[in-house]
mmCIF file of the N, C-alpha and C atoms, coordinates in Angstrom:
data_MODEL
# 
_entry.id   MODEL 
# 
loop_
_atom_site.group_PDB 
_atom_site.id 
_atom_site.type_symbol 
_atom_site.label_atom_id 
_atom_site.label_alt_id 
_atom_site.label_comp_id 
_atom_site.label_asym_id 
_atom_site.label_entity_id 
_atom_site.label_seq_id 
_atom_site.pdbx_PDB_ins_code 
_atom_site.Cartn_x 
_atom_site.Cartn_y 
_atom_site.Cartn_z 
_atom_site.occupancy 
_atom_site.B_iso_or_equiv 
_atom_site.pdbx_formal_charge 
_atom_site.auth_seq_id 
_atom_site.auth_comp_id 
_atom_site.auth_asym_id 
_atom_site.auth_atom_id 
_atom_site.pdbx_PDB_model_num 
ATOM 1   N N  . UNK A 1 1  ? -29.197 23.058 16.680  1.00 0.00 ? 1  UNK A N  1 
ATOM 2   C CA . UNK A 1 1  ? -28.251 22.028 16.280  1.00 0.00 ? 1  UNK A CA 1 
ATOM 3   C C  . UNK A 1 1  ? -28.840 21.138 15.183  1.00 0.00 ? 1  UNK A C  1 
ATOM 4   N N  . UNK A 1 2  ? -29.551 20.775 15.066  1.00 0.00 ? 2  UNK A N  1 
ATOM 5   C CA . UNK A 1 2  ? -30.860 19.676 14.437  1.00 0.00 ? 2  UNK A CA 1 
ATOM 6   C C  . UNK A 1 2  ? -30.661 20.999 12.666  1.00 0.00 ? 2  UNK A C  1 
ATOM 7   N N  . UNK A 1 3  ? -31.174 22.184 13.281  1.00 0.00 ? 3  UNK A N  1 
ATOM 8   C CA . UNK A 1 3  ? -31.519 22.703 11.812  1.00 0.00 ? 3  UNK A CA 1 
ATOM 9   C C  . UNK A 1 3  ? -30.070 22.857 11.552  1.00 0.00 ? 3  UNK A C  1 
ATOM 10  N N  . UNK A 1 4  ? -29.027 22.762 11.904  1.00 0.00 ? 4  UNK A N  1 
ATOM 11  C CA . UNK A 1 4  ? -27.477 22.402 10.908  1.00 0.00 ? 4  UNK A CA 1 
ATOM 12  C C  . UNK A 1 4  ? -27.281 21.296 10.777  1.00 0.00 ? 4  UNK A C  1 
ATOM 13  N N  . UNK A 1 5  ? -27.353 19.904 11.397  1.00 0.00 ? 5  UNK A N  1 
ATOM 14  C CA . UNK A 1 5  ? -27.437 19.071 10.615  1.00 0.00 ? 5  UNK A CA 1 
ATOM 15  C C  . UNK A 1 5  ? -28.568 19.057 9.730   1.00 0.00 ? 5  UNK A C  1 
ATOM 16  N N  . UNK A 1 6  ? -29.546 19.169 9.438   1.00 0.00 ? 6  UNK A N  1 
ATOM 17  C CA . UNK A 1 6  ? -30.469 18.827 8.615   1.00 0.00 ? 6  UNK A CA 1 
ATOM 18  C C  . UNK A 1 6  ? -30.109 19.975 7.049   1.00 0.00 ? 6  UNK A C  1 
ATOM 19  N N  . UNK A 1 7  ? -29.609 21.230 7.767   1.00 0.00 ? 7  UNK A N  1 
ATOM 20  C CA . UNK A 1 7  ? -28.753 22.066 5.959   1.00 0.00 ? 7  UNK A CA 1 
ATOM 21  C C  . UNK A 1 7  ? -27.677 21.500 5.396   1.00 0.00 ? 7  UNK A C  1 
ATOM 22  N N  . UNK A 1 8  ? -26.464 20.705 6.359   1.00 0.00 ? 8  UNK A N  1 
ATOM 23  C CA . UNK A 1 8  ? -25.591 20.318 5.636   1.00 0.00 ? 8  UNK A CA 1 
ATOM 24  C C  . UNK A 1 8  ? -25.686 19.018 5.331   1.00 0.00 ? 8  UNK A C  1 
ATOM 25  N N  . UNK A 1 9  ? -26.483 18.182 5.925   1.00 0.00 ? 9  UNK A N  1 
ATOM 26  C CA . UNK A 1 9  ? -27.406 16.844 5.146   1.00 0.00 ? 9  UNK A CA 1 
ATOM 27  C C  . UNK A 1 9  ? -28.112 17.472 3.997   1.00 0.00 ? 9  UNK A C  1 
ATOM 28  N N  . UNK A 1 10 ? -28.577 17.936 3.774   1.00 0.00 ? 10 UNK A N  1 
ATOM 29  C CA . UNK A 1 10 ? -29.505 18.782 2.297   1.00 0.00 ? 10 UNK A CA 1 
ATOM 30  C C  . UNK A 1 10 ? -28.179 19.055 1.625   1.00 0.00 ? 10 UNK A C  1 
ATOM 31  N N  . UNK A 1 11 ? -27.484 19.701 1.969   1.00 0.00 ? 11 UNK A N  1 
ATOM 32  C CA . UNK A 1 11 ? -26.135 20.327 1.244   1.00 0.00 ? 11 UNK A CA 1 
ATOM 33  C C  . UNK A 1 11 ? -25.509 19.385 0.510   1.00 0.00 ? 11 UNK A C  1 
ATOM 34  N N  . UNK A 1 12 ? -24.700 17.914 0.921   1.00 0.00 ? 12 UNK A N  1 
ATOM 35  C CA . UNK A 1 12 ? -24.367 16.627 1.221   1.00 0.00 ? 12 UNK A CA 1 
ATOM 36  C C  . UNK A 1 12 ? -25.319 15.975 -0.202  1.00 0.00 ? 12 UNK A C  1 
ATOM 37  N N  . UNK A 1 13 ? -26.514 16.037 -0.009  1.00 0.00 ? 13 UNK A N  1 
ATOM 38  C CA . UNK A 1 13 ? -27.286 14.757 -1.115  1.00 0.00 ? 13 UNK A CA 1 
ATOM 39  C C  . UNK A 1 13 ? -27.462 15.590 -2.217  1.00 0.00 ? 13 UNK A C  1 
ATOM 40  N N  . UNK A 1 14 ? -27.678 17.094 -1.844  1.00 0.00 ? 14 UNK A N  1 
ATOM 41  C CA . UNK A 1 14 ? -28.248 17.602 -3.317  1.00 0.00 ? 14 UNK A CA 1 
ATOM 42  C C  . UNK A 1 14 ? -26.490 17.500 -4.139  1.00 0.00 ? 14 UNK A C  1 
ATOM 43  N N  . UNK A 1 15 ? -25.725 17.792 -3.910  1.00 0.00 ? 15 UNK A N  1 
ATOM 44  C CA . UNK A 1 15 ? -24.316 18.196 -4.432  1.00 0.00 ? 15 UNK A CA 1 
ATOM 45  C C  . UNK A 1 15 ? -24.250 16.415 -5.021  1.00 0.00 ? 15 UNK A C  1 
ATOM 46  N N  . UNK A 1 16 ? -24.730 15.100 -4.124  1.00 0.00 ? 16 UNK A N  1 
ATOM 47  C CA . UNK A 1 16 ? -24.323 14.508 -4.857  1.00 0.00 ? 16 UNK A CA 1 
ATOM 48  C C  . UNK A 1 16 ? -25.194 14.105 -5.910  1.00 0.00 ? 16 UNK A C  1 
ATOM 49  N N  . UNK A 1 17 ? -26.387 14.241 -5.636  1.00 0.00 ? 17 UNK A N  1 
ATOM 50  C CA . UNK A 1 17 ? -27.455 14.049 -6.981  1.00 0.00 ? 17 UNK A CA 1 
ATOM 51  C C  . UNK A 1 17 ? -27.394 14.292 -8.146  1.00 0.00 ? 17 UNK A C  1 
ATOM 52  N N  . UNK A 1 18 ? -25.909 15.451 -8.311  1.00 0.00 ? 18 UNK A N  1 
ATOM 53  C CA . UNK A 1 18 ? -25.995 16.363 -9.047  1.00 0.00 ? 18 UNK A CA 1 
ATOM 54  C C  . UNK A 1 18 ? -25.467 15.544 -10.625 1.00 0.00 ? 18 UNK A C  1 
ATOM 55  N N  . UNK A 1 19 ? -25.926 15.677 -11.334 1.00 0.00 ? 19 UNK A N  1 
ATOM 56  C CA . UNK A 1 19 ? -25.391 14.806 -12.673 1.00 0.00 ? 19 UNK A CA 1 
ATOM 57  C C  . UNK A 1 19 ? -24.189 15.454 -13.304 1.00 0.00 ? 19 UNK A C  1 
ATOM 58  N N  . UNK A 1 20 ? -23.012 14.617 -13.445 1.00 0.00 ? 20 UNK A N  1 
ATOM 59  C CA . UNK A 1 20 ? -22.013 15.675 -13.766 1.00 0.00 ? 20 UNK A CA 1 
ATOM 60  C C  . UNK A 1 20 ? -22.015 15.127 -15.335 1.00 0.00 ? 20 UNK A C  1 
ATOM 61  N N  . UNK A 1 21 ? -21.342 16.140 -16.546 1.00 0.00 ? 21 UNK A N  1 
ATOM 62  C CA . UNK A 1 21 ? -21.459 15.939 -17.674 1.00 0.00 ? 21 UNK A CA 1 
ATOM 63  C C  . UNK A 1 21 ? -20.485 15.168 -18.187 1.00 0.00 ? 21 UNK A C  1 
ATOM 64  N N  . UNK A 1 22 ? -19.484 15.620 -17.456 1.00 0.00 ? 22 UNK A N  1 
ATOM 65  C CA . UNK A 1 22 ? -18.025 15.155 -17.895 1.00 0.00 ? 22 UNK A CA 1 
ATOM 66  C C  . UNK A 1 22 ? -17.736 13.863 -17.829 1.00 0.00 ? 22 UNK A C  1 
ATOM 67  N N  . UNK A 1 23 ? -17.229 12.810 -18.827 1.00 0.00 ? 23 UNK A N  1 
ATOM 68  C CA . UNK A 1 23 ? -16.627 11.630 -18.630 1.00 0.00 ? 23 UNK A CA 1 
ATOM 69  C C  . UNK A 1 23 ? -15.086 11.481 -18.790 1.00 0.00 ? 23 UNK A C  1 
ATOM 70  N N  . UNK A 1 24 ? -14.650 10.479 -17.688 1.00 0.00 ? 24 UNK A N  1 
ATOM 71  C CA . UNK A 1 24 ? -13.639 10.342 -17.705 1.00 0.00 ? 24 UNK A CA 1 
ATOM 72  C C  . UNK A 1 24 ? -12.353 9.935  -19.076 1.00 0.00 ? 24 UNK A C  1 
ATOM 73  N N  . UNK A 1 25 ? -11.691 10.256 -19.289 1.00 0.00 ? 25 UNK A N  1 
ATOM 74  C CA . UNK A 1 25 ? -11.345 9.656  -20.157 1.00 0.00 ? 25 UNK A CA 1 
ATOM 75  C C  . UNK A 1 25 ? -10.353 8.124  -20.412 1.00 0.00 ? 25 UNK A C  1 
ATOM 76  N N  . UNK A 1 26 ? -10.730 7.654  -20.719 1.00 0.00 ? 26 UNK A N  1 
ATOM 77  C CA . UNK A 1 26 ? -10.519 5.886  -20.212 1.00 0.00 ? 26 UNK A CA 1 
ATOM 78  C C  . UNK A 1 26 ? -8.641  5.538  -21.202 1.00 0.00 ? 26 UNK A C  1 
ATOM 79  N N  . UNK A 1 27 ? -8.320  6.119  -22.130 1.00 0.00 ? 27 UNK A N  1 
ATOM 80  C CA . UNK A 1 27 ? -7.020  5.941  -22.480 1.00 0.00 ? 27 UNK A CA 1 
ATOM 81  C C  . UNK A 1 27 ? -6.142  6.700  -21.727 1.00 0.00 ? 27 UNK A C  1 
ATOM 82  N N  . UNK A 1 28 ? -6.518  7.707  -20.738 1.00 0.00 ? 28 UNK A N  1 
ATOM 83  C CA . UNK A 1 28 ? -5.961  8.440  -19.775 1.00 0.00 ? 28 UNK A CA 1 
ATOM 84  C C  . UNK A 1 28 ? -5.961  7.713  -18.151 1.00 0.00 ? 28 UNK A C  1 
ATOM 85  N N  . UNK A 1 29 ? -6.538  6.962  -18.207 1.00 0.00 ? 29 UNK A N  1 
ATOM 86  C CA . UNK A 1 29 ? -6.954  6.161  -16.795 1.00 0.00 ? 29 UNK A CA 1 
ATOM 87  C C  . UNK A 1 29 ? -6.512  4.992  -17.207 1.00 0.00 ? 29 UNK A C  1 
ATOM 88  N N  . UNK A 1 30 ? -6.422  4.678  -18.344 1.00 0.00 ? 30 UNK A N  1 
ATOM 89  C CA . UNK A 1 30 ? -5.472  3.269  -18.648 1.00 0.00 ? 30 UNK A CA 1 
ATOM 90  C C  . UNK A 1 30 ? -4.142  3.571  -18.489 1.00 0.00 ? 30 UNK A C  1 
ATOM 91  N N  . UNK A 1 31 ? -3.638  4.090  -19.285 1.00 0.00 ? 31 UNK A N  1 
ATOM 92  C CA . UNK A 1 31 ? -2.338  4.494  -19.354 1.00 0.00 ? 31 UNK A CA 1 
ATOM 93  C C  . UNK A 1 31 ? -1.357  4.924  -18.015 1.00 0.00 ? 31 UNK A C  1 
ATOM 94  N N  . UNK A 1 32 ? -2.482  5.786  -16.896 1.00 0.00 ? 32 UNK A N  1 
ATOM 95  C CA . UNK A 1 32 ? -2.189  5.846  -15.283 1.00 0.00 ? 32 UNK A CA 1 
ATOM 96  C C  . UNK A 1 32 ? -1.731  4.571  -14.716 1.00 0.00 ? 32 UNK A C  1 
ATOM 97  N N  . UNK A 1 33 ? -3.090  3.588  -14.931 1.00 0.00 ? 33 UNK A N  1 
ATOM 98  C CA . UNK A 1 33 ? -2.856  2.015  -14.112 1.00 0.00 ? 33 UNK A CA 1 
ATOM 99  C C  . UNK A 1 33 ? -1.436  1.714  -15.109 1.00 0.00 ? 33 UNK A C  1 
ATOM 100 N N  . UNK A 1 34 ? -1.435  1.161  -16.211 1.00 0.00 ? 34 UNK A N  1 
ATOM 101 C CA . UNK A 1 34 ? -0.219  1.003  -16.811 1.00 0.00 ? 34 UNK A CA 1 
ATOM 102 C C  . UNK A 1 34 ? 1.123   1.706  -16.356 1.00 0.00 ? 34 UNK A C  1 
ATOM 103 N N  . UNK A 1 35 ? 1.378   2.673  -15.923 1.00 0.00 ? 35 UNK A N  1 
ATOM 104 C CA . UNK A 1 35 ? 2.359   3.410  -15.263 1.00 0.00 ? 35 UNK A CA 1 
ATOM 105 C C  . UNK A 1 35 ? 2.106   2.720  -14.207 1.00 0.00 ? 35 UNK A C  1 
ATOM 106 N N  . UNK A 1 36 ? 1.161   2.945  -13.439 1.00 0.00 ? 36 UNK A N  1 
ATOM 107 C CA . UNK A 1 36 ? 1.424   2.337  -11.811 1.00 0.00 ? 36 UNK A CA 1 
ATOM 108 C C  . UNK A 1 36 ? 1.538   0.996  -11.368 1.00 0.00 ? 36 UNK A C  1 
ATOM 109 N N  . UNK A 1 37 ? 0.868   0.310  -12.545 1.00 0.00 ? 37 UNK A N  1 
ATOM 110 C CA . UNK A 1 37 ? 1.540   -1.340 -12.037 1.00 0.00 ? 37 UNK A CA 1 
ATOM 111 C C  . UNK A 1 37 ? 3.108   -1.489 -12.870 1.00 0.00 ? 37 UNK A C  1 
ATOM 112 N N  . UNK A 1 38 ? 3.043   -1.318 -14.003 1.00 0.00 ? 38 UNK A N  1 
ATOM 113 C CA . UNK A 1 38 ? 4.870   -1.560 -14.481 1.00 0.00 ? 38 UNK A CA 1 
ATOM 114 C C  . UNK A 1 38 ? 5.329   -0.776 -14.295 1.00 0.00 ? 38 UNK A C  1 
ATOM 115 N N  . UNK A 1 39 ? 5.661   0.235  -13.889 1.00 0.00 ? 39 UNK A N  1 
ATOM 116 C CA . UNK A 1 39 ? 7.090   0.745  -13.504 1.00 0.00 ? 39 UNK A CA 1 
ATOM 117 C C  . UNK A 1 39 ? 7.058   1.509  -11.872 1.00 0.00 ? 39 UNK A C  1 
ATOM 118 N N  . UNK A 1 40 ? 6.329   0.949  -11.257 1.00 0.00 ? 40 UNK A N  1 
ATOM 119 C CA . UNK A 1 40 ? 6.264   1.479  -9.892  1.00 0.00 ? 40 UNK A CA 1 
ATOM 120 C C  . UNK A 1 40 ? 7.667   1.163  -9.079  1.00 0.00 ? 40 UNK A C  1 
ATOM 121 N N  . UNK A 1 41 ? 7.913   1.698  -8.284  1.00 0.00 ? 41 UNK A N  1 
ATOM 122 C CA . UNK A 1 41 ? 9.278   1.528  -7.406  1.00 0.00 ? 41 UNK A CA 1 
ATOM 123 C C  . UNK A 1 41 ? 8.222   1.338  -6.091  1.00 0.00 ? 41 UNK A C  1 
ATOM 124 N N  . UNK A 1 42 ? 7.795   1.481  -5.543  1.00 0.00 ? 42 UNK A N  1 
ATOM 125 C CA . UNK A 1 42 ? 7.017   1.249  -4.189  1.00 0.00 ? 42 UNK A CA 1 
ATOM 126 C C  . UNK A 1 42 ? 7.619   0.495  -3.363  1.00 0.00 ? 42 UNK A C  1 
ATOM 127 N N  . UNK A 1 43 ? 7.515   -0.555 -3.616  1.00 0.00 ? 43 UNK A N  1 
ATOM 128 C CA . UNK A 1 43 ? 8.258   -1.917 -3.031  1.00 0.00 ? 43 UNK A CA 1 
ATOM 129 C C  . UNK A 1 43 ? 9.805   -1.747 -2.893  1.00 0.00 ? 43 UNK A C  1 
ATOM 130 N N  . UNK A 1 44 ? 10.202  -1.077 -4.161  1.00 0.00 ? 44 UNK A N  1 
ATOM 131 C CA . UNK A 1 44 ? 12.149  -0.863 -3.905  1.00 0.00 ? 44 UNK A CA 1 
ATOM 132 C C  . UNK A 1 44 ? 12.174  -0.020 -3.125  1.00 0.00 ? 44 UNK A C  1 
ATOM 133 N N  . UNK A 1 45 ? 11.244  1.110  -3.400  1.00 0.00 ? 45 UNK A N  1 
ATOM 134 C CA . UNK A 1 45 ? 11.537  1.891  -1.814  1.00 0.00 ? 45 UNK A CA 1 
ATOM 135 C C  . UNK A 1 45 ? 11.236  1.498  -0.568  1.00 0.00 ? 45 UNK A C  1 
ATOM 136 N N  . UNK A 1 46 ? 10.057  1.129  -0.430  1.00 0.00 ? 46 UNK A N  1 
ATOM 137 C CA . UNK A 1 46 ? 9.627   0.632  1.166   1.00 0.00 ? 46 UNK A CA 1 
ATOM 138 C C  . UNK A 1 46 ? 10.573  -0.404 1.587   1.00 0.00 ? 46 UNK A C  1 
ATOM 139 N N  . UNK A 1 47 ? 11.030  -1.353 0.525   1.00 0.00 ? 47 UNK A N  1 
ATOM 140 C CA . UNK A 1 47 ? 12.681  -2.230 1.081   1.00 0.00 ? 47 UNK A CA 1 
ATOM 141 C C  . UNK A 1 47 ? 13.333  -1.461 1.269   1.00 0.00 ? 47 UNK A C  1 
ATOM 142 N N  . UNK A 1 48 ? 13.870  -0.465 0.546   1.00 0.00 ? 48 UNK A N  1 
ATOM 143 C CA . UNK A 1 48 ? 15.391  0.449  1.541   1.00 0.00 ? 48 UNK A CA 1 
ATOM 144 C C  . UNK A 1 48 ? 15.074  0.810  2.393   1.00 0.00 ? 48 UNK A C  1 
ATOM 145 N N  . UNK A 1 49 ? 13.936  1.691  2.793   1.00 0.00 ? 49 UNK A N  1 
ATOM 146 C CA . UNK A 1 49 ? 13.435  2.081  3.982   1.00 0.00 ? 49 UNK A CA 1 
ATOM 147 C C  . UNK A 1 49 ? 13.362  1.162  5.074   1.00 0.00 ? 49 UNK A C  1 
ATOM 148 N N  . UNK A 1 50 ? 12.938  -0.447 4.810   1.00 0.00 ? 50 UNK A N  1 
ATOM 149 C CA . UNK A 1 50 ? 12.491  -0.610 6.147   1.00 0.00 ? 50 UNK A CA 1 
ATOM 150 C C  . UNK A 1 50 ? 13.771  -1.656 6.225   1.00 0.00 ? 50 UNK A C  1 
ATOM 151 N N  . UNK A 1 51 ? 15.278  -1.630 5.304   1.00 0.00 ? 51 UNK A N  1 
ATOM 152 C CA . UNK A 1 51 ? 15.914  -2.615 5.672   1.00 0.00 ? 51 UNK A CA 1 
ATOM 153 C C  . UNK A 1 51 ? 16.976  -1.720 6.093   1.00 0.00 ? 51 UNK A C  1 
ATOM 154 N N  . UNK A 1 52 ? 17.154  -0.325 5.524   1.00 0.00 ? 52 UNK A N  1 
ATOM 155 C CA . UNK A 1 52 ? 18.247  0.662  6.304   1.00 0.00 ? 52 UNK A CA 1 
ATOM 156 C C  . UNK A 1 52 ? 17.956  1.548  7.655   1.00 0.00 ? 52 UNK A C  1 
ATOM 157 N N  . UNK A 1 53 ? 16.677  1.833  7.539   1.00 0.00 ? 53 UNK A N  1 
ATOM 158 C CA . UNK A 1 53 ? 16.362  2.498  8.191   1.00 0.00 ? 53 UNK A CA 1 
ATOM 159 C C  . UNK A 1 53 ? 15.637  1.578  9.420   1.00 0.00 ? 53 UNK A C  1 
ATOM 160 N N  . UNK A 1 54 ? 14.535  0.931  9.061   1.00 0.00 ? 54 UNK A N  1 
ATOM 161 C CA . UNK A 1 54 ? 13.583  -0.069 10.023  1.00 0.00 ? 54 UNK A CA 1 
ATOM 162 C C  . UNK A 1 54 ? 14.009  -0.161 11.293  1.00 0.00 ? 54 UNK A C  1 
ATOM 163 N N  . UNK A 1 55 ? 15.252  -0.946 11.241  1.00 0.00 ? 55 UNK A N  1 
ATOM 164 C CA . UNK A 1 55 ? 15.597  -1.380 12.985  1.00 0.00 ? 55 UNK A CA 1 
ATOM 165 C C  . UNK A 1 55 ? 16.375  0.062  14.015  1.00 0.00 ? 55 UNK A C  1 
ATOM 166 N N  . UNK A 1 56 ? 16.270  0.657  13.137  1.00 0.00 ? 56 UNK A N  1 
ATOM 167 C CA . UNK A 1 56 ? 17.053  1.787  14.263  1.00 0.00 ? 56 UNK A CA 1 
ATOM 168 C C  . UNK A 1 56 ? 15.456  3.071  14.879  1.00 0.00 ? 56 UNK A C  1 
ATOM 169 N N  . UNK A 1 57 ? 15.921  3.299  16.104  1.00 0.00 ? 57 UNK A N  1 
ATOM 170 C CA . UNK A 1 57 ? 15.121  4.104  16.568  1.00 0.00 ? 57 UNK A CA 1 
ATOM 171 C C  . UNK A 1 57 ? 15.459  5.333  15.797  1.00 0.00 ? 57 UNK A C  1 
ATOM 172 N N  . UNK A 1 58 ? 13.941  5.774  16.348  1.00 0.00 ? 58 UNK A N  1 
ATOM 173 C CA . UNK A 1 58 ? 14.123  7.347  15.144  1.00 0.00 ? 58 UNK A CA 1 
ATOM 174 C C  . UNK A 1 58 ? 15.128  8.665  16.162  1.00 0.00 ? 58 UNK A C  1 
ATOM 175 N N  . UNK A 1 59 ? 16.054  8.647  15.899  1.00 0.00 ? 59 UNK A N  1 
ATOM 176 C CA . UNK A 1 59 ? 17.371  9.923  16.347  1.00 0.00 ? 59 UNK A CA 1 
ATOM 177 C C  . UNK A 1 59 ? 18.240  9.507  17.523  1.00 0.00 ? 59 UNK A C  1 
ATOM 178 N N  . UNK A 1 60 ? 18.352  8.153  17.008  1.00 0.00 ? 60 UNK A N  1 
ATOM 179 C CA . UNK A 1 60 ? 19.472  7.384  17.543  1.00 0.00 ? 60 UNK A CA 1 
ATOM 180 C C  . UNK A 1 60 ? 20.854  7.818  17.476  1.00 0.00 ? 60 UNK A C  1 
ATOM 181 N N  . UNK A 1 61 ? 21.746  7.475  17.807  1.00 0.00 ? 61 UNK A N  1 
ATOM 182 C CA . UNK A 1 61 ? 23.018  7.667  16.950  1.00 0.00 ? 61 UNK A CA 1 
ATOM 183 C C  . UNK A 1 61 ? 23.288  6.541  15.442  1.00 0.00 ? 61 UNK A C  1 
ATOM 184 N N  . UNK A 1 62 ? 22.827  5.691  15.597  1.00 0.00 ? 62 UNK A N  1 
ATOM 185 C CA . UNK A 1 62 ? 22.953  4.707  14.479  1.00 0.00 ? 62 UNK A CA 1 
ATOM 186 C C  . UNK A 1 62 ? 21.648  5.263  13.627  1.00 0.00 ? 62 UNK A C  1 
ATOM 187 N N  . UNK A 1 63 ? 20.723  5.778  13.882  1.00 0.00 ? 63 UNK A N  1 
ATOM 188 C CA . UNK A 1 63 ? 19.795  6.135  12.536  1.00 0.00 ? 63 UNK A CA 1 
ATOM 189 C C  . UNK A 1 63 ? 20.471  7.346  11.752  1.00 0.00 ? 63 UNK A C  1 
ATOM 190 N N  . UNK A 1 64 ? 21.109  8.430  12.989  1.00 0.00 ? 64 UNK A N  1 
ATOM 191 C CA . UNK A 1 64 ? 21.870  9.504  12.117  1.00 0.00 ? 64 UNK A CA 1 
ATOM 192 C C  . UNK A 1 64 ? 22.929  9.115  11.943  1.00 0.00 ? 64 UNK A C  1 
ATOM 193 N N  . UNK A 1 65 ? 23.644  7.818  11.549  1.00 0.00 ? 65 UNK A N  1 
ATOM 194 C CA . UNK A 1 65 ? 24.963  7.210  11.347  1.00 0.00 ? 65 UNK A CA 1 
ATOM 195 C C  . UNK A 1 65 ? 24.199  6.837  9.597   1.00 0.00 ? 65 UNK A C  1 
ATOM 196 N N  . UNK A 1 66 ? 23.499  6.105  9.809   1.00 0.00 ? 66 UNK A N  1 
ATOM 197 C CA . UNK A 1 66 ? 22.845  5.624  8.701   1.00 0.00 ? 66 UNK A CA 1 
ATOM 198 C C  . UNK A 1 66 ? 22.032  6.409  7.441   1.00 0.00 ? 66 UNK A C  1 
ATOM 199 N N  . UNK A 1 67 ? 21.497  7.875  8.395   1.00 0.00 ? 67 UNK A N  1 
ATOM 200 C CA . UNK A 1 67 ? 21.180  8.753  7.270   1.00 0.00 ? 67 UNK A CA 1 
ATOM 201 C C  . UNK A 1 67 ? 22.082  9.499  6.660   1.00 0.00 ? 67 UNK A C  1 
ATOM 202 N N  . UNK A 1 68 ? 23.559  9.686  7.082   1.00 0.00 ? 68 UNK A N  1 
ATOM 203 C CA . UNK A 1 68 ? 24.418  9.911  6.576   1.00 0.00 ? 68 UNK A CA 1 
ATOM 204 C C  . UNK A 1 68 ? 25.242  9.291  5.575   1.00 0.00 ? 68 UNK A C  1 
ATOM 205 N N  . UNK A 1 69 ? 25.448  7.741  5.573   1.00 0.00 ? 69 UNK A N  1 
ATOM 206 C CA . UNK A 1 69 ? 26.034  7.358  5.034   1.00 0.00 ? 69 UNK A CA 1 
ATOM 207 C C  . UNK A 1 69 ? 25.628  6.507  3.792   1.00 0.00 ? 69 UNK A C  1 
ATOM 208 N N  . UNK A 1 70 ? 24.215  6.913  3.630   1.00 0.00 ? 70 UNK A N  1 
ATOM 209 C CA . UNK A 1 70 ? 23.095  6.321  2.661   1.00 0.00 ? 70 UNK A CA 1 
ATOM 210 C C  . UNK A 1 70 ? 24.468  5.831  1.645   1.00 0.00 ? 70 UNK A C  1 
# 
């Protein structure tokens, strides 16, 4: 037991030691956050969700009243 943890601990540090070459590219990771803070819907959805859906039990007659009549 001991000599498998101790290979996949070795396995684990060497993989992360490992120097990777590649850099990210930062007008590509800007432009992501820029999408995800201005034009996110998150919030408009999690409000419909938890103001149509929220109070009803899940396979109620009023939750399948409500998923119907979205």
């Amino acid at each position: 037991m001991t000599r498998y943890l101790f290979v996949s601990l070795f396995a684990i540090v060497s993989l992360g030691a490992q120097e990777r070459g590649d850099r990210p590219d930062l007008g590509v990771v800007g432009r992501i956050k820029t999408e995800a803070f201005d034009n996110s819907q998150v919030m408009e959805t999690l409000g419909y969700l938890t103001d149509v859906y929220g109070p009803r039990l899940t396979a109620s007659p009023e939750f399948r009243q409500a998923e119907i009549g979205r």
